[in-house]
KESE-549134 format. One record per residue: residue in three letters; residue number from 0; x, y, z of N, C-alpha, C in turn. Coordinates in steps of 0.05 Angstrom, whole numbers. Each point is the difference from the previous one (the first is absolute). Layout:
REM residues N
+------+-----+--------+--------+--------+--------+--------+--------+--------+--------+--------+
| type | seq |    n_u |    n_v |    n_w |   ca_u |   ca_v |   ca_w |    c_u |    c_v |    c_w |
+------+-----+--------+--------+--------+--------+--------+--------+--------+--------+--------+
|  Ala | NUM |      X |      Y |      Z |      X |      Y |      Z |      X |      Y |      Z |
...
+------+-----+--------+--------+--------+--------+--------+--------+--------+--------+--------+
END
This chain:
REM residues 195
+------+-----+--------+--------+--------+--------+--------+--------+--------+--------+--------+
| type | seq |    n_u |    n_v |    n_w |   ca_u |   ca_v |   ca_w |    c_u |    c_v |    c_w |
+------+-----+--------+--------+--------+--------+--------+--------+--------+--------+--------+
|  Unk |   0 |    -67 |    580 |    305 |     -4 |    -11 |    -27 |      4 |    -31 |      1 |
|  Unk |   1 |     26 |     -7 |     12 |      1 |    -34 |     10 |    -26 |    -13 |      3 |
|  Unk |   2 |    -11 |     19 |     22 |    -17 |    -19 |     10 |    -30 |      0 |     -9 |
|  Unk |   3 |     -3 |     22 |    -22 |    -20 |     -5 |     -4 |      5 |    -23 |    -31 |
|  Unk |   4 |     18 |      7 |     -9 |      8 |    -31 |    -14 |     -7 |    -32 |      8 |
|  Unk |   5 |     18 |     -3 |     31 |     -5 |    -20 |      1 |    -34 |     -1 |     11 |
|  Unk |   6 |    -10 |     18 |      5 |    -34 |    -14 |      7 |    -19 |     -6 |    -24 |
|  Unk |   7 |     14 |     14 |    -23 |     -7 |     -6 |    -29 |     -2 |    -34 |     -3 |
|  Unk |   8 |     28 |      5 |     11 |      1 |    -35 |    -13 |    -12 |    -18 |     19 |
|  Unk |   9 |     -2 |      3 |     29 |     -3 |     -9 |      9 |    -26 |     -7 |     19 |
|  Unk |  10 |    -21 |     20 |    -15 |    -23 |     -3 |     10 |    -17 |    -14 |    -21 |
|  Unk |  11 |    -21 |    -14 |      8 |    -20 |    -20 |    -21 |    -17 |     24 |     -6 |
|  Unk |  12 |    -18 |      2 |    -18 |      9 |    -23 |    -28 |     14 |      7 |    -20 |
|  Unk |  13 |     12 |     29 |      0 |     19 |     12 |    -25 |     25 |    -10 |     10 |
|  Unk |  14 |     19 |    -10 |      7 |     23 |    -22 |      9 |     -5 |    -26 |    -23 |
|  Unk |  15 |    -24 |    -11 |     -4 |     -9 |    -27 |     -9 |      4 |     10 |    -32 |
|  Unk |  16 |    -18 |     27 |      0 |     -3 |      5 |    -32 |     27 |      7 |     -7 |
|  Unk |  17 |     19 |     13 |     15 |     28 |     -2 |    -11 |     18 |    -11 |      0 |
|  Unk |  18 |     -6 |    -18 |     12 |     14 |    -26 |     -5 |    -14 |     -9 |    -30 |
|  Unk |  19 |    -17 |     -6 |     -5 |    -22 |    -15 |    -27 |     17 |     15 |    -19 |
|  Unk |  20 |     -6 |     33 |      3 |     16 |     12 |    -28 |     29 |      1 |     -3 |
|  Unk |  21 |      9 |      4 |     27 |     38 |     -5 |    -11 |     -1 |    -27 |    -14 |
|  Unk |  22 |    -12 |    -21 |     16 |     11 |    -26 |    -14 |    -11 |     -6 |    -36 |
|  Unk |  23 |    -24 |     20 |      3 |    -13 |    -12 |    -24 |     19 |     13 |    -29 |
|  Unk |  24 |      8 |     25 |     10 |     17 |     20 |    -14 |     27 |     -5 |     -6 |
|  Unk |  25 |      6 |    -24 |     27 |     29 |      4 |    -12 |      4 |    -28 |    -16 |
|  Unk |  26 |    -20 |     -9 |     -3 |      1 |    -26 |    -29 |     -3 |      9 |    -31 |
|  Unk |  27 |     -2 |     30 |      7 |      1 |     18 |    -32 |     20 |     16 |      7 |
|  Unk |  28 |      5 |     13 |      9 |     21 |     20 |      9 |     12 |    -10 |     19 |
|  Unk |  29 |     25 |    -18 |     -6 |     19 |     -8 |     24 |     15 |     17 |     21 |
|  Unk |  30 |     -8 |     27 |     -2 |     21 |     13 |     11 |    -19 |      2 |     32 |
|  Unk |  31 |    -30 |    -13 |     -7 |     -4 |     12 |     25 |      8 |    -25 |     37 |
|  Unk |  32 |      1 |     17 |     20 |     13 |    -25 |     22 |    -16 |    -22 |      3 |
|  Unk |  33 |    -15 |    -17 |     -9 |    -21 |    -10 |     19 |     13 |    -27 |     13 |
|  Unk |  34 |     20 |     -8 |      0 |      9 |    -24 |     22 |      5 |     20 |     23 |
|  Unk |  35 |     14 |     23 |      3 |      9 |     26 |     16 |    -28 |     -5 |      9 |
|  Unk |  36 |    -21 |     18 |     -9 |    -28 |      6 |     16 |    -16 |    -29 |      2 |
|  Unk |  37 |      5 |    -22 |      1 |    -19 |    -23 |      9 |     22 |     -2 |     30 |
|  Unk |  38 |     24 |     -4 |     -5 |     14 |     -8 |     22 |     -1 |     34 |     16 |
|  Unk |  39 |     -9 |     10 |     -4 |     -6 |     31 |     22 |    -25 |    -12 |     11 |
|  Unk |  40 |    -19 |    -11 |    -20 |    -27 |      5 |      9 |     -6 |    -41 |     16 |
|  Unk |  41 |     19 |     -5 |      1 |      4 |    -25 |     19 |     10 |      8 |     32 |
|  Unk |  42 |     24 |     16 |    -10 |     12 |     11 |     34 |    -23 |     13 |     15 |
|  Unk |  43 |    -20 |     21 |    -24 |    -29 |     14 |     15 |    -12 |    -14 |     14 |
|  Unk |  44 |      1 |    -24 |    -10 |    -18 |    -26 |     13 |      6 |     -3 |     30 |
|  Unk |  45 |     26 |     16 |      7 |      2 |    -15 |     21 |     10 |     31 |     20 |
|  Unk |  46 |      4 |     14 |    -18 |      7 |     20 |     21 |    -24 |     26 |     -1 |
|  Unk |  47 |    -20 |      2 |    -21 |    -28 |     11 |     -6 |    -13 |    -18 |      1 |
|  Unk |  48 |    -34 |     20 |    -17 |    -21 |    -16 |      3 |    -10 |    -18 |    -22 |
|  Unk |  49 |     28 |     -9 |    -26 |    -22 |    -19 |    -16 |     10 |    -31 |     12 |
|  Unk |  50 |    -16 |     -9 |    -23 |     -6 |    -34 |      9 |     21 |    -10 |    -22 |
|  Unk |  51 |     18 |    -19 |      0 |     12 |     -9 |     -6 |    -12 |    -27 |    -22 |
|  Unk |  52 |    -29 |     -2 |      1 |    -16 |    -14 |    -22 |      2 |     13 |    -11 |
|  Unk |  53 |    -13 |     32 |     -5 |    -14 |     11 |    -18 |     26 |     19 |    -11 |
|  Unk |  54 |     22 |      3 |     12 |     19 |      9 |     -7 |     11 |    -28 |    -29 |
|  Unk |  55 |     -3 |    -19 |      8 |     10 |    -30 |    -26 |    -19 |      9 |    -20 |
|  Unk |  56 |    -27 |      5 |      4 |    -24 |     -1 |    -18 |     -4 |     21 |    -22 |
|  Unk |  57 |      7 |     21 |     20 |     13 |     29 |    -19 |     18 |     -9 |    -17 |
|  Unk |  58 |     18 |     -4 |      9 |     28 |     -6 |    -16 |     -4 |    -19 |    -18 |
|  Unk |  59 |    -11 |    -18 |      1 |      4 |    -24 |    -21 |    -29 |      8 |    -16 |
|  Unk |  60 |    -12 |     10 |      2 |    -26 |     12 |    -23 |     16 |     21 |    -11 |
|  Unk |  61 |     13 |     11 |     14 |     13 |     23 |    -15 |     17 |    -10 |    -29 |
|  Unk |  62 |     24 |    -15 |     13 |     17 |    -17 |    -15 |    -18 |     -9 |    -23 |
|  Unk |  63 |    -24 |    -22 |      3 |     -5 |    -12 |    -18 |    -19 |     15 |    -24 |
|  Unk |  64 |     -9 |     24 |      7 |    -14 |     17 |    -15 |     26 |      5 |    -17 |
|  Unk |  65 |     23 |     12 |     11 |     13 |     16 |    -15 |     14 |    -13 |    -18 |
|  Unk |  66 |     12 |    -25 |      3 |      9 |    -30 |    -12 |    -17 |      1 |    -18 |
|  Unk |  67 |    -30 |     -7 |      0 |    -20 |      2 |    -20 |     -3 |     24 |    -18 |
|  Unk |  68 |     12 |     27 |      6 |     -5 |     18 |    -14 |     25 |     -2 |    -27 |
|  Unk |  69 |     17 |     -1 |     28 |     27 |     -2 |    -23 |     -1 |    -12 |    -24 |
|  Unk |  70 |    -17 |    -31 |      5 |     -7 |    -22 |    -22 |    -20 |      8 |    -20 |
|  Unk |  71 |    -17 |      9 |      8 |    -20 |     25 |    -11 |     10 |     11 |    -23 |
|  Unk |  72 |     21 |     13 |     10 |     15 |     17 |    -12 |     19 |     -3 |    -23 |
|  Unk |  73 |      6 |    -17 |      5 |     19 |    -20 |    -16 |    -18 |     -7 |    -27 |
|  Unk |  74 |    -19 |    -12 |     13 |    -25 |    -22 |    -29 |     -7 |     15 |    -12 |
|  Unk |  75 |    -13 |     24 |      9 |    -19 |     16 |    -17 |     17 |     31 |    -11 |
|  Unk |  76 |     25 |      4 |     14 |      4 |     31 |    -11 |     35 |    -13 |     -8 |
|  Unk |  77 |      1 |    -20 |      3 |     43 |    -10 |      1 |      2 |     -9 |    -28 |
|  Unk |  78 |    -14 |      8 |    -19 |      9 |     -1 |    -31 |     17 |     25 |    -11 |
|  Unk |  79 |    -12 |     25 |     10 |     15 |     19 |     -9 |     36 |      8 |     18 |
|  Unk |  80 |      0 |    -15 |     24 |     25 |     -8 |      3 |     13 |    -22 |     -5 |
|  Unk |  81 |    -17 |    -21 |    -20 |      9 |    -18 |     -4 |     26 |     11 |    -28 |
|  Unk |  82 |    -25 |     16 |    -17 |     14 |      8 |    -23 |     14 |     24 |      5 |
|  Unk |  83 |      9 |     14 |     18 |     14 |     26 |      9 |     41 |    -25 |     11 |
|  Unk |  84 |    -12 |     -5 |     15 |     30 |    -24 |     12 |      2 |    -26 |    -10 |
|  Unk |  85 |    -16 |     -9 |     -9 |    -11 |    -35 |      2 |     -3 |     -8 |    -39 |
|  Unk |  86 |     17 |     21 |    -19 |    -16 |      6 |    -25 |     25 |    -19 |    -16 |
|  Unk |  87 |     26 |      9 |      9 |     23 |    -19 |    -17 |      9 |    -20 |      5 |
|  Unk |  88 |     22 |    -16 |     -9 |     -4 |    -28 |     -5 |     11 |    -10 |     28 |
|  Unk |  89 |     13 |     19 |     20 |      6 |     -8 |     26 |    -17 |     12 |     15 |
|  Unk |  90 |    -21 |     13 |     -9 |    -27 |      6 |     17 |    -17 |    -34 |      7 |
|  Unk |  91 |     -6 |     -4 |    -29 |    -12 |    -24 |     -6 |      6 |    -18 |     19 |
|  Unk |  92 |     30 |     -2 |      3 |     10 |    -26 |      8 |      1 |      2 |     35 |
|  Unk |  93 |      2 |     25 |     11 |     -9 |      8 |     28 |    -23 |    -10 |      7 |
|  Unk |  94 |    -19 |      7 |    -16 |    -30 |    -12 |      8 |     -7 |    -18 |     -6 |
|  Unk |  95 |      7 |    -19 |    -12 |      6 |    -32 |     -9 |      8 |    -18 |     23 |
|  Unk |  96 |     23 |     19 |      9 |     14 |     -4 |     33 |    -23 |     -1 |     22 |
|  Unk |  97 |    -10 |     18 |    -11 |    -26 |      1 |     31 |    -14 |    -16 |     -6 |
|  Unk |  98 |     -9 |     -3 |    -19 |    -21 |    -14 |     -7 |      5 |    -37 |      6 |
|  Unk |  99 |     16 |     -1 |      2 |     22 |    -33 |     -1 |     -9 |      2 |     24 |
|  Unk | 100 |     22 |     21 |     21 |     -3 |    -14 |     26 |    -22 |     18 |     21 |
|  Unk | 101 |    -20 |      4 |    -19 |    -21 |      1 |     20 |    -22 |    -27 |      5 |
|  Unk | 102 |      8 |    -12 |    -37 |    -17 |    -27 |     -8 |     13 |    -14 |     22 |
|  Unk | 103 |     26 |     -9 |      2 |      8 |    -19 |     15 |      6 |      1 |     39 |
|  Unk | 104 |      0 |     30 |      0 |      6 |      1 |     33 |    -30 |     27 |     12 |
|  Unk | 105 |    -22 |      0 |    -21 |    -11 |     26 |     12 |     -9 |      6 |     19 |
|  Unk | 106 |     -1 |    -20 |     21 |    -21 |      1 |     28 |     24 |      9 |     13 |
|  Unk | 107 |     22 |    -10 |      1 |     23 |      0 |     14 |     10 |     26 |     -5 |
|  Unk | 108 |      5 |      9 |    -27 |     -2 |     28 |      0 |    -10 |     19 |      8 |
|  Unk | 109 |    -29 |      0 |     -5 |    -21 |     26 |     19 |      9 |    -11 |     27 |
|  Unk | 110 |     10 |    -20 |     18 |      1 |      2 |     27 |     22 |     11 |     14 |
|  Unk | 111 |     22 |    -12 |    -23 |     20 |      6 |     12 |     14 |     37 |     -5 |
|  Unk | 112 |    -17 |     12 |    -30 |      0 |     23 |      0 |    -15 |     25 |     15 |
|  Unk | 113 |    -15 |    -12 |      9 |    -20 |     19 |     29 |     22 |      7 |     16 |
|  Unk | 114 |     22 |    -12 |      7 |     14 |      4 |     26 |     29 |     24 |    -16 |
|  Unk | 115 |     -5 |     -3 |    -25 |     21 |      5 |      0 |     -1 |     36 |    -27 |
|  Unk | 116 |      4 |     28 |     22 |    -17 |     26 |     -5 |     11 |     10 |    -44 |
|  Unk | 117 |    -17 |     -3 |     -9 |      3 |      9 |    -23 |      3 |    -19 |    -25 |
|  Unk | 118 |      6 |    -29 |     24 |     -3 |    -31 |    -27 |    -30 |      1 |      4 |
|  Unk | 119 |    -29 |     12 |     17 |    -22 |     -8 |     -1 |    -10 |      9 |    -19 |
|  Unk | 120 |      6 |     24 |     -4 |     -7 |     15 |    -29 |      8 |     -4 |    -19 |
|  Unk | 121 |     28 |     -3 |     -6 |     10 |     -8 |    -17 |    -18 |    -46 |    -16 |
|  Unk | 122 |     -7 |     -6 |     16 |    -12 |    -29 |      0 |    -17 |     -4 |     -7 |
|  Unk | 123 |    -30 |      9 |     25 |    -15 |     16 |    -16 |    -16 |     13 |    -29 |
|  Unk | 124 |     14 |     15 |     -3 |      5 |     11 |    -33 |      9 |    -15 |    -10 |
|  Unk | 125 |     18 |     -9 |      0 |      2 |    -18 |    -23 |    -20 |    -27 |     -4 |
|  Unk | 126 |    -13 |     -7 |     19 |    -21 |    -26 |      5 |    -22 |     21 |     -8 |
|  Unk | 127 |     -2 |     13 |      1 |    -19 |     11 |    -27 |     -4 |      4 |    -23 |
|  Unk | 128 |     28 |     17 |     -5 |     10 |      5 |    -26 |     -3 |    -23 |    -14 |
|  Unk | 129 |     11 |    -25 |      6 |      7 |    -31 |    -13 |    -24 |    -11 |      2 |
|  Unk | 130 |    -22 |      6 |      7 |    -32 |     -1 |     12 |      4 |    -38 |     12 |
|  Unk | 131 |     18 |      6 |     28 |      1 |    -29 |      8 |    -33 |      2 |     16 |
|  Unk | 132 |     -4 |    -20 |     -2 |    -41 |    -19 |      7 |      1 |     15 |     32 |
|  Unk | 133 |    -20 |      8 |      8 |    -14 |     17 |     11 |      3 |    -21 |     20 |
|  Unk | 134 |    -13 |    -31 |     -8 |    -13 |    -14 |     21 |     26 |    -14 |     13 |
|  Unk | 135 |     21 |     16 |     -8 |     32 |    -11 |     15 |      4 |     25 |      9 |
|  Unk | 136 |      0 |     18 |     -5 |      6 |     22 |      9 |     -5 |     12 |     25 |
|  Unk | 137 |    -34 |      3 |      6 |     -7 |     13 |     20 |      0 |    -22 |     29 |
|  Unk | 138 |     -1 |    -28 |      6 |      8 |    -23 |     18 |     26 |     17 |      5 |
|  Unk | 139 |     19 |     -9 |    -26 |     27 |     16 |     30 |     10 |     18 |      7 |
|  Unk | 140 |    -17 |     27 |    -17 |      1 |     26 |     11 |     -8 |     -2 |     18 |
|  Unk | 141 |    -24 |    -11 |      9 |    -10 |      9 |     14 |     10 |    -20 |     35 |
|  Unk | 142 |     17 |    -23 |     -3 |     17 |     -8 |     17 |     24 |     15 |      3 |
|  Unk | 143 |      0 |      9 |    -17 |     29 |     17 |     -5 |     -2 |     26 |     20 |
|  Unk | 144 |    -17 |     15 |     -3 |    -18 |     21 |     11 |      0 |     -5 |     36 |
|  Unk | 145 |    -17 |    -29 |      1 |    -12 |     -5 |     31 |     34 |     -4 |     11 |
|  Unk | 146 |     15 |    -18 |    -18 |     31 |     -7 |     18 |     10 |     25 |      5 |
|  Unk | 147 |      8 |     21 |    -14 |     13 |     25 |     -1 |    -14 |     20 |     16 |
|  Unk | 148 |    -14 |     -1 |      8 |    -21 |     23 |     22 |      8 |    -16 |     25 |
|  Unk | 149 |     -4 |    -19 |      2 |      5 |    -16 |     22 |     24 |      5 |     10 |
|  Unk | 150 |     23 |     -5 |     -8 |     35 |     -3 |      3 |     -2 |     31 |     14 |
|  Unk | 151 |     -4 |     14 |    -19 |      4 |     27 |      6 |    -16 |     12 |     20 |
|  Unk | 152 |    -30 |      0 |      4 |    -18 |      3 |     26 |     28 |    -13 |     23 |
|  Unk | 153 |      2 |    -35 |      5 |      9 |     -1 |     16 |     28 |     -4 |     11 |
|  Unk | 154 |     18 |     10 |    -32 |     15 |     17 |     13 |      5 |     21 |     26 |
|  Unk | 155 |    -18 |     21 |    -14 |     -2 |     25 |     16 |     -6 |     -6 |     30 |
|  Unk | 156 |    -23 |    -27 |     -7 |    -12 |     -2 |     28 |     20 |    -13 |     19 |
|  Unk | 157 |     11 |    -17 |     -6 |     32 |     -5 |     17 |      5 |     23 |     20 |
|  Unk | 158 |     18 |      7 |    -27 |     20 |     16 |      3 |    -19 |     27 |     21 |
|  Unk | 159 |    -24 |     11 |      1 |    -15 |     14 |     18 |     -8 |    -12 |     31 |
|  Unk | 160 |     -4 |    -29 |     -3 |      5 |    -14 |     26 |     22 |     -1 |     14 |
|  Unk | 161 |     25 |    -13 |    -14 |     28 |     -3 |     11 |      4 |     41 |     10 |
|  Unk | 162 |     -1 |     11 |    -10 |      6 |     27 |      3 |    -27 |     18 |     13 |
|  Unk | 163 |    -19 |     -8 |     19 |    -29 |     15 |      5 |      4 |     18 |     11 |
|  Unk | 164 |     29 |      2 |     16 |      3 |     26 |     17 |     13 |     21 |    -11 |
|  Unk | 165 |     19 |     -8 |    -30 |     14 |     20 |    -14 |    -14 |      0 |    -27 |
|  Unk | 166 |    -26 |      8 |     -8 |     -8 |    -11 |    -30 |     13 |     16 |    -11 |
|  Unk | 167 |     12 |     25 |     10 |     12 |     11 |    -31 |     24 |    -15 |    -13 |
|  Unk | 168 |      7 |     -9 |     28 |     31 |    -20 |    -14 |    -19 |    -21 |    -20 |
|  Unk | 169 |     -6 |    -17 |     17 |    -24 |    -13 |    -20 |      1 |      7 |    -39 |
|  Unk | 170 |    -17 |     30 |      8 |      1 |     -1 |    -24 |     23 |      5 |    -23 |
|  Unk | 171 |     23 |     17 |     15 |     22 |     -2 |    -14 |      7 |    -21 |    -14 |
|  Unk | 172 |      0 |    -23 |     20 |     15 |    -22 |     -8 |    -16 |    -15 |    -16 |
|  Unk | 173 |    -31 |      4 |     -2 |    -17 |     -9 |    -17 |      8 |     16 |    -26 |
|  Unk | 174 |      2 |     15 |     -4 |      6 |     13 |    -26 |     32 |     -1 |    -10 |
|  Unk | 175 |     15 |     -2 |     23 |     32 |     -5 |    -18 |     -2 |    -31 |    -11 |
|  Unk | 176 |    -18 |    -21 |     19 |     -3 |    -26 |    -17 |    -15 |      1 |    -26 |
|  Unk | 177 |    -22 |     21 |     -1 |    -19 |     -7 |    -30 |     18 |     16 |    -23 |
|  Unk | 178 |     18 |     19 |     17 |     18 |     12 |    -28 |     22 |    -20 |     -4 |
|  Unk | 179 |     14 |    -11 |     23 |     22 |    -26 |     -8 |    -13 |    -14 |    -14 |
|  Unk | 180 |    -26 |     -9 |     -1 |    -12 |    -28 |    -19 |     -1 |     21 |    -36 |
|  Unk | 181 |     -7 |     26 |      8 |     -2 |      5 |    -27 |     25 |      7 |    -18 |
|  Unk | 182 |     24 |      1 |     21 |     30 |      6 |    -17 |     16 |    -23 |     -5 |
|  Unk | 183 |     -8 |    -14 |     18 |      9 |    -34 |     -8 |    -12 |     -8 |    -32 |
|  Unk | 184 |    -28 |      5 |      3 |    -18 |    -14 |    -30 |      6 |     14 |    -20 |
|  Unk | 185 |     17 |     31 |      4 |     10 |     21 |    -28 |     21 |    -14 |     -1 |
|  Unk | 186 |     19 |     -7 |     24 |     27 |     -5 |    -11 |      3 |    -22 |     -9 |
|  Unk | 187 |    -20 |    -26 |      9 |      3 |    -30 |    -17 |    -14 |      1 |    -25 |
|  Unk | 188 |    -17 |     21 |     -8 |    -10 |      7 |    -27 |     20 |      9 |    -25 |
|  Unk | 189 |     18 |     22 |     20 |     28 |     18 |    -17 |     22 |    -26 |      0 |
|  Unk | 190 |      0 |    -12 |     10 |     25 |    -29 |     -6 |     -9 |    -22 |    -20 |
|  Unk | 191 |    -31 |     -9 |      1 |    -12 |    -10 |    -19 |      7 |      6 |    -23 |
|  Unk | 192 |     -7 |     24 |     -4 |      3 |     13 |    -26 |     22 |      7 |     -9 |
|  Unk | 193 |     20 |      4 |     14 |     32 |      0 |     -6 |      7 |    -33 |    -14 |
|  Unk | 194 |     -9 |    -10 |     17 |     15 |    -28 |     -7 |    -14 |    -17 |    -34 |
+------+-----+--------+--------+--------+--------+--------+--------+--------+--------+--------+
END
């Protein structure tokens, strides 16, 4: 069963398309891995048969579709959660909040929230919801997108070179780093919010 898993992932061209849909999916549904499966499908690069381009190209189309959906999502259907959470006088003032500092930091936001699993969606949506300008929007998604496929592709790809003779260690250690980056970004989120 292993192994017919990993030839799943690791043979072209269904490897590429799942890479596109984890990443595009998990900018609406954060729960799904996709820094985990870009940095898998980077180490492939070097211990299978994909390409380490088209492994970035997957990934960051994926990202930026799903970044765009989320926003999508936000503009055209984020009224009825606007008035469900967003309806009383500290709803108001939450999205007044977003709305402030997306006017004043928003490029910096979509970039620096790509990296960081569940602020993309959460950002996103709300740059919809607040209907921040399209023609700011999709430039640094879509840098946002190319930087974050990249890190993560050549992550994996490292860490599959340094390690070519042991890729499973490889990938361990590829995946205890993309889950350390994602318990680090819950726990400086849970202190934020404390403080």
């Amino acid at each position: 069963m292993f192994d017919s898993i990993f030839h799943l992932l690791a043979d072209e061209p269904q490897a590429y398309l799942i890479l596109f849909a984890v990443a595009a999916g998990d900018a609406v549904f954060p729960a799904l891995p996709s820094e985990s499966a870009v940095i898998v499908g980077g180490l492939l690069s070097v211990v299978g048969d994909l390409s380490i381009g088209w492994v970035i190209v997957a990934a960051a189309a994926g990202a930026f579709v799903g970044d765009s959906t989320s926003y999508a999502i936000g503009r055209f259907f984020g009224r009825p959660v606007q008035r469900r959470f967003f309806d009383g006088r500290r709803g108001r003032a939450a999205l007044e909040w977003a709305r402030g500092q997306l006017a004043r930091r928003g490029g910096t936001l979509i970039l620096v929230a790509r990296f960081v699993p569940g602020g993309r969606t959460a950002t996103t949506f709300s740059a919809g919801l607040t209907r921040f300008p399209l023609r700011i929007f999709f430039p640094y998604a879509l840098l946002a997108a190319i930087g974050w496929a990249t890190y993560a592709a050549v992550l994996g790809y490292v860490g599959g070179r340094t390690f070519e003779d042991r890729p499973w260690l490889a990938l361990l250690i590829a995946l205890g780093i993309a889950f350390g980056i994602a318990f680090a970004s819950e726990g400086a989120r849970r202190i934020r919010e404390r403080a």
